[in-house]
Each structure stands twice: as C-alpha cells, then as structure tokens.
N, C-alpha and C positions, 0 to 999 in steps of 0.2 A: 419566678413570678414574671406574668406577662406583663408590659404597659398596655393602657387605654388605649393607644395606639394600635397595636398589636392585635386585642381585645376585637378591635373595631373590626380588624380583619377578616377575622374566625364567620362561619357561618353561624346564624343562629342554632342550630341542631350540635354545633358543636360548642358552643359558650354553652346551653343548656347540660349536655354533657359535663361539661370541665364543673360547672355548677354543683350536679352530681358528684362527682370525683371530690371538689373541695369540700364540699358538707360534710360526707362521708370521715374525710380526712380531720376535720375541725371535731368529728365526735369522738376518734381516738386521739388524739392530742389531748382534747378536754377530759378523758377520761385517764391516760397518762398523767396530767398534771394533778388529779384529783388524789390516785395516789404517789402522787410524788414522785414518777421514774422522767419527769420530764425532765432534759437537761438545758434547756433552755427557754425559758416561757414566752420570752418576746415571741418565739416561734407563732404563738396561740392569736396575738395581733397581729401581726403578719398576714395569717391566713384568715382571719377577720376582716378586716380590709382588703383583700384581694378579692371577698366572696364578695363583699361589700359591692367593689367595683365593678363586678361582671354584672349582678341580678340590676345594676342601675344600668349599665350598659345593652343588656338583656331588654331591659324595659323603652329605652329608646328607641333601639331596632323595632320593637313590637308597635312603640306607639306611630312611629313614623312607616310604618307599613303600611301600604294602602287596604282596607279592612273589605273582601271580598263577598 
C-alpha cells in the first residue's frame, strides 16, 4: 500500500489506473470472503481504505486543476 504521500506523486492517469486495479481487486476479495476462502478479512479494509484514499486524493488533483 502506498502513503498519501506517495499517492500525491503518481500522475493523475495513473492513480486513476491504480483506482482500476483496486476496484477490481476489492470485487474478488468481496467475493472470496463471501464464500469463505478468505484467509484474512482485515485484508477487505485495508483495500477499502486505500480506494478510499486515492478517489479522495483523485478528486483534489481534479479540483485544484485549472479547468480549461
């Protein structure tokens, strides 16, 4: 997992990406844990709150963009 830091770094096109990638990820987790092959479920918050952080980090970059 990356820090907000780190986050900050990334170009937009690629936080959007990584965005992609976590979603994606948080649907087989969620679907792992449903039937039960998850071996650890903090895993599922985890990657909740990482999504969490980017689409807010996401949206900063967007708002502080100058709007062309």
């Amino acid at each position: 997992m990356l820090k907000a830091k780190d986050v900050r770094s990334l170009s937009v096109e690629e936080i959007r990406e990584r965005v992609r990638e976590e979603t994606e990820q948080m649907r087989e987790l969620s679907f792992r844990h449903a039937i039960a092959q998850l071996e650890n479920p903090l895993i599922l918050r985890e990657k909740r709150r990482f999504l969490a952080r980017l689409k807010t980090i996401l949206k900063e970059i967007e708002k502080a963009a100058p709007e062309a």
